[in-house]
N, C-alpha and C positions, 0 to 999 in steps of 0.2 A: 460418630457423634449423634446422640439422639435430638432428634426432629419436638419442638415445642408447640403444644394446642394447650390454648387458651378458649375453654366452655364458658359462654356468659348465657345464665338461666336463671330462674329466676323460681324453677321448680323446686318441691323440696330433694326429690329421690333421682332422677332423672341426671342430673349433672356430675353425681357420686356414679352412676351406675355405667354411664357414658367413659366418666374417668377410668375406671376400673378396665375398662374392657379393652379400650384404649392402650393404657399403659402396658399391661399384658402384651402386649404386640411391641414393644417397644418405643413410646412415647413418651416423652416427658407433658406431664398433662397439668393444667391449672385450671382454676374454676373461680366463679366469683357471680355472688345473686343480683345485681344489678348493674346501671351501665358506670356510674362512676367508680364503684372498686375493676370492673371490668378495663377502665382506664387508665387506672394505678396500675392493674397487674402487667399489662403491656409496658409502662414504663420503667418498673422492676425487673422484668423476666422476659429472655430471648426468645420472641413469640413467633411461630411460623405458619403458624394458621391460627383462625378465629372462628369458632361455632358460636354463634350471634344468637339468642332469640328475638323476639321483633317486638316481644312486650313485656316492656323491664318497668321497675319500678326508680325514679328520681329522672332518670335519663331515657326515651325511646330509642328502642334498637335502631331506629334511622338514624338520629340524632349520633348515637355513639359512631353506627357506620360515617356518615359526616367529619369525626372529630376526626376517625382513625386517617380518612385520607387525605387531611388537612398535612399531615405529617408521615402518612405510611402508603405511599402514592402504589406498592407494588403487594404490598402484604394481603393473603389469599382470605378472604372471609365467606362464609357457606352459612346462608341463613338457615336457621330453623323454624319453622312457622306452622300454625294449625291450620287447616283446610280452608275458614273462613277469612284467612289472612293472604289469601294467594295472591291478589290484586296487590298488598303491600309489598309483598316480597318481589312483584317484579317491577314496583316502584324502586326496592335495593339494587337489582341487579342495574337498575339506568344509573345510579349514583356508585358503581361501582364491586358491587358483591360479586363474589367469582360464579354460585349456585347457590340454588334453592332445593332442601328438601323437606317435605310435609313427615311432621308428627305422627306417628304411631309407624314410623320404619324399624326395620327390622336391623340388627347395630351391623351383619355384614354388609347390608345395603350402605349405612352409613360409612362402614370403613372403605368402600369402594370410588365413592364420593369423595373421603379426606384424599386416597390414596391421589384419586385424580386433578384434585386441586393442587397439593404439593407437587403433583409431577409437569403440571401445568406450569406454575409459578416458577419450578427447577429451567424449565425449558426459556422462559420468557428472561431468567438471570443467565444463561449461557449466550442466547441470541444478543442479551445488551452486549456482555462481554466482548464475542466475536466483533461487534461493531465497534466498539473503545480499539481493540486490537486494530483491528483494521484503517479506523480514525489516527491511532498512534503510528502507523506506517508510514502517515503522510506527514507527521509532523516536521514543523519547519525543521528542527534541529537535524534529523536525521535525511532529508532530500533535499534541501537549499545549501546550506554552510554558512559559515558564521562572519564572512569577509565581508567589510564595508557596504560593498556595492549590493550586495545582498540580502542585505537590512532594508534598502530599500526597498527590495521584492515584496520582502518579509510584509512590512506596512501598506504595502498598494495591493497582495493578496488579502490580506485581515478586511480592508476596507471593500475589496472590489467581491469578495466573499456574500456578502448581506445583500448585495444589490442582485437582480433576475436580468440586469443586461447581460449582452451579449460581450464577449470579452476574445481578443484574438492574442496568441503569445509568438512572440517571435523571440527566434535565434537559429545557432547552425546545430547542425543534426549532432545527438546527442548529449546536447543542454539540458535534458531534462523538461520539456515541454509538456510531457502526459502528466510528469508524475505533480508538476506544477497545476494541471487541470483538473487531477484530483484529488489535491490538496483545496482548492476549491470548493469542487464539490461536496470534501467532507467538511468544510466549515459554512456551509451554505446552510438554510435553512431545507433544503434540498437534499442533506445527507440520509432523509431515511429512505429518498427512490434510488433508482438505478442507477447506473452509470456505465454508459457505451461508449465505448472505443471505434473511431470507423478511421484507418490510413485509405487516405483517397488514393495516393499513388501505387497503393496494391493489391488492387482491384481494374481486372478490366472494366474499360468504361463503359462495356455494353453492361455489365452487370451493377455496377454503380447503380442505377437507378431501382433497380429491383432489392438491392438491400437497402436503401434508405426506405422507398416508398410501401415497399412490400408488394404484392400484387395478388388478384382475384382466381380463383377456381380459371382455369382456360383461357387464364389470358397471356398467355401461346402454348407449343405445344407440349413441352415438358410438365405447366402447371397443372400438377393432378390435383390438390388442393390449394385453398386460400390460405397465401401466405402472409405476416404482419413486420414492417420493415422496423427497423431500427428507432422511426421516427414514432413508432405506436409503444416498442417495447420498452423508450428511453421514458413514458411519459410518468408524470410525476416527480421526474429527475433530471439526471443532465448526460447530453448527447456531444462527445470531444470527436470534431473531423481536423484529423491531423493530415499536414498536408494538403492543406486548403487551396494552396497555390497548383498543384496538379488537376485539379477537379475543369473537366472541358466544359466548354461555354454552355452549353445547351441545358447541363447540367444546372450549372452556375445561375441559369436564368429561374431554375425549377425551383433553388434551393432559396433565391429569395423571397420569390410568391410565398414560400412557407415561414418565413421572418417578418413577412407584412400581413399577411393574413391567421397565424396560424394553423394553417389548416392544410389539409394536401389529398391529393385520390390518389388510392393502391392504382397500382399497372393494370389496366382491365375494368376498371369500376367509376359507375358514376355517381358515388355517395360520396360526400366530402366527409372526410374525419377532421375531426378537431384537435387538438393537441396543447398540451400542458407542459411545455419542454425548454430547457436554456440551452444555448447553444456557444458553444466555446469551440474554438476555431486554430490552430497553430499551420505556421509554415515558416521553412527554413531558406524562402526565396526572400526576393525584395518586392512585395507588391507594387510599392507605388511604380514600380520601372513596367512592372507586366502590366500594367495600368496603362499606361503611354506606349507599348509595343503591342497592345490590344488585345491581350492573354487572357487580361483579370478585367472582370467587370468593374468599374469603379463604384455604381450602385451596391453591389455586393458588399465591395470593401469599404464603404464608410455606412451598412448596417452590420457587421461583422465587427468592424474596428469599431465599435463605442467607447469601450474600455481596452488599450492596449497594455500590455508587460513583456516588456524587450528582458530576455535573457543574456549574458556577455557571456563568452564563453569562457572554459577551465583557464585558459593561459592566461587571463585576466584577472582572474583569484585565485594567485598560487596559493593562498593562505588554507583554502578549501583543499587541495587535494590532497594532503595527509588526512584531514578528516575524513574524507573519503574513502580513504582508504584503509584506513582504523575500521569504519561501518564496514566495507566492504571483505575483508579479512573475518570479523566476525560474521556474518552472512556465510562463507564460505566454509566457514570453521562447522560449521552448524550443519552445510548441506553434506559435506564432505567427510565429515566424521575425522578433523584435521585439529592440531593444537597450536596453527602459527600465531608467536606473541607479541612480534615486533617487526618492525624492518629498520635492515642494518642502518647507520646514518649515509654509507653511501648511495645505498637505494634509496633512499629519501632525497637527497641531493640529486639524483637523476629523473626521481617523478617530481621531483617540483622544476628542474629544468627543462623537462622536453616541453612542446610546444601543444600536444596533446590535437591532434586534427581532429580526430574523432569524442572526444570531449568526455564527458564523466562515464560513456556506453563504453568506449575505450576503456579508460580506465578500469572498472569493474571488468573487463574481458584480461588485462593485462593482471588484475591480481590473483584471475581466479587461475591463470596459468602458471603463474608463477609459484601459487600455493600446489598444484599438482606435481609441479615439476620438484620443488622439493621437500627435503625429510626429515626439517627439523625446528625447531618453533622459531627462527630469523630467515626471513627474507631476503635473499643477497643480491648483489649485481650480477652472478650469472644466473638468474633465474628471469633473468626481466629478454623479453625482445630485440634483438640486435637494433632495432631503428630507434630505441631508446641510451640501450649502454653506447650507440654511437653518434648521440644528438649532438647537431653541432651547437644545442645553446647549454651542453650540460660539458664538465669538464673531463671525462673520463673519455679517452678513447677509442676508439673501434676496434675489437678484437679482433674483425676482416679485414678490413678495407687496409691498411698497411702490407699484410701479407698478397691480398690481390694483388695490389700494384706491385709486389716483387716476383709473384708469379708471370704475370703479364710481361716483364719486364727482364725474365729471367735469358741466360743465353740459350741460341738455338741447338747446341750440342746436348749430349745425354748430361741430368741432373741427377746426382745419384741419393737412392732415398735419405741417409744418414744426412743430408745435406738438407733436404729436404725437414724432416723431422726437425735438425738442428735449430730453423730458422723456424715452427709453428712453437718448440719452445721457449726459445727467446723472447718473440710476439707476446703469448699468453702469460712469460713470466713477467715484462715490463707491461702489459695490460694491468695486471693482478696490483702490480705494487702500485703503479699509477692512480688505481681505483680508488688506494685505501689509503693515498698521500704516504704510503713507503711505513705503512704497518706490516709486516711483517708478518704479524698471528694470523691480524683477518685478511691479509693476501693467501696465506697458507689453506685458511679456510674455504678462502672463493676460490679455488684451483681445485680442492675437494680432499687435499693433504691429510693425515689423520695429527703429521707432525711440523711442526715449524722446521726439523733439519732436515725433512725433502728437499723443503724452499731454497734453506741454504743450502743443500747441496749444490741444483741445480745451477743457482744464481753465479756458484763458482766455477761450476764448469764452463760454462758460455761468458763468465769474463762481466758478470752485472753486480755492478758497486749498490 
């Protein structure tokens, strides 16, 4: 698709000769002798640059630059000006013009300039892009889920989002705590700095301080140069220390000097830096308790806790883990180069029944295994983890744990294989039916059958109604 310029001149020959030359290269090229048809044509015609002159008749080239970016906040304009107009033209560039070039250039020079502007404005629409992208990963729908209890997040994020306090999240390890912090920060006014990650607990604590603070040229002896800690690289943005509850005292006392002060000295150095940074905090312990056993400072914890959001964890919102697992299936489908479309109703019966200890990190580890494990766009119950197909809060039973205990159990004389066999049959073939409430097809399926009269064969030999 051809690229659109829009020449506003006001010369007679100059704007025909421009077009010309232009077009030849392949542009779609328009032209107009002053600033108000200049503004019509933009509004008519898919314009992707603007060669401006600076002195029009009805409307001044400033004037028209003015209008355009009342409404064209990103659209590329390249003034043309005479020598004695130089002073105006970088009057344009403060209100917006992408360049300036003087009168009597030579039209390569000029197509070097179009080229660079377009490729400039190209790069400035791919970087919004990637940040919409990146903003959409955090959206509520796709990291929270959509259960009651959840909705409440939903509104105490939106609102605690605008505010620059300090904000601490709690729950059990993997509730989703980071992606909750930057969710945040992409709806903060914040979302165009950085965003740093620091786990306190996986970090030694002799090093702990040297990634936050950063430290000076020799200040010991590995530092060959001056290093900038997390607290320098997060600024303008937001700094998440997950695990806030690991971090040792000494620490603890450094990291709030820096929440009262803003301000802090690298390892080695006695300039104070200043800093521009919010600080978002999560832990999977009970502060107030390490509070009162004398772990957690309590000064800490109530400039930390400003703002709290308590997480509940998966088994709390069964209603969420199908969602989850929907996102997460696609996610894998994608990295995996995989086409699974569903999960069976019985594997859905068992991820909403288990108890989930390890919480939505779990989860996404259990889909992505079980999409590995198998070969065909449905998810079954033998593809999920034994401590799942044998949760005692889901009803399907354990495909071991029966056979253990008859092993365990069995006599101490020789047990001959065929007896042996006989009985992992039996096990796996009242597993299968159990699973599927005495379907039949999808027992035959989840056993890996290619036909339903295996099933029945087997089912008659060993004597299963």
């Amino acid at each position: 698709m051809s690229l659109g310029i829009l020449i506003v001149d006001d010369e007679p020959h100059l704007p025909h000769q421009l077009a010309r030359y232009l077009r030849k290269r392949g542009y779609d090229v328009y032209t107009a002798s002053d600033g108000e048809a200049g503004l019509r044509e933009l509004q008519k015609n898919t314009i992707d640059l603007v060669l401006l002159d600076l002195r029009l008749p009805k409307l001044s080239g400033l004037e028209v630059l003015r209008r355009i970016r009342e409404h064209e906040t990103e659209l590329p304009v390249v003034i043309l000006t005479a020598y004695g107009d130089v002073q105006t033209a970088v009057e344009a560039m403060k209100l917006g013009a992408s360049d300036y070039i003087l009168k009597g250039f030579d039209l390569e020079e000029l197509l070097l300039v179009v080229k660079r502007a377009l490729d400039t404005s190209a790069m400035s629409r791919e970087l919004r892009q990637l940040k919409r992208e990146r903003s959409d990963n955090y959206h509520f729908n796709h990291v929270v889920g959509h259960s009651e209890r959840m909705h409440a997040v939903f509104e105490l994020v939106s609102k605690i989002a605008r505010s620059d306090a300090s904000v601490l999240i709690t729950g059990e390890s993997g509730t989703g705590k980071e992606v909750i912090a930057h969710a945040i920060h992409e709806q903060s006014p914040r979302a165009s700095g950085p965003f740093h990650p620091l786990n306190c607990a996986a970090i030694a604590h002799n090093l702990l301080e040297s990634e936050l603070f950063g430290y000076e040229q020799y200040a010991f002896t590995d530092a060959k140069k001056q290093k900038r800690g997390l607290l320098e690289l997060a600024e303008g943005g937001t700094l998440f220390l997950d695990e806030i509850g690991e971090m040792p005292l000494d620490m603890q006392a450094k990291l709030l000097r820096v929440l009262e002060t803003r301000s802090f000295f690298r390892l080695g150095g006695n300039k104070e830096v200043k800093i521009n940074v919010r600080i978002l905090a999560a832990t999977n312990r009970d502060l107030e308790l390490a509070m009162k056993d004398g772990s957690f400072r309590s000064d800490l914890y109530y400039r930390l806790a400003v703002l709290k959001i308590p997480l509940p964890p998966l088994r709390e919102r069964p209603a969420d883990i199908l969602l989850f697992a929907a996102h997460f299936i696609e996610d894998f489908n994608r990295s995996l180069g995989r086409n699974v479309r569903k999960l069976a109703p019985e594997t859905q019966h068992l991820l909403q029944n288990y108890s989930w200890p390890g919480n939505i990190r779990e989860l996404k580890n259990v889909i992505e295994r079980a999409i590995i494990l198998s070969s065909g766009e449905e998810l079954l119950p033998m593809h999920l983890p034994h401590e799942i197909v044998g949760s005692k809060d889901g009803q399907a039973p354990s495909p071991i744990d029966p056979w253990e205990q008859w092993f365990n159990a069995r006599p101490t004389g020789p047990v001959s294989l065929e007896e042996i066999n006989g009985r992992i049959e039996r096990h796996f073939i009242r597993w299968a039916l159990e699973s599927t409430r005495h379907n039949r097809t999808r027992a035959a399926e989840l056993l890996g059958f290619a036909k339903v009269d295996q099933l029945r064969y087997l089912m008659r030999k060993h004597g299963i109604d």
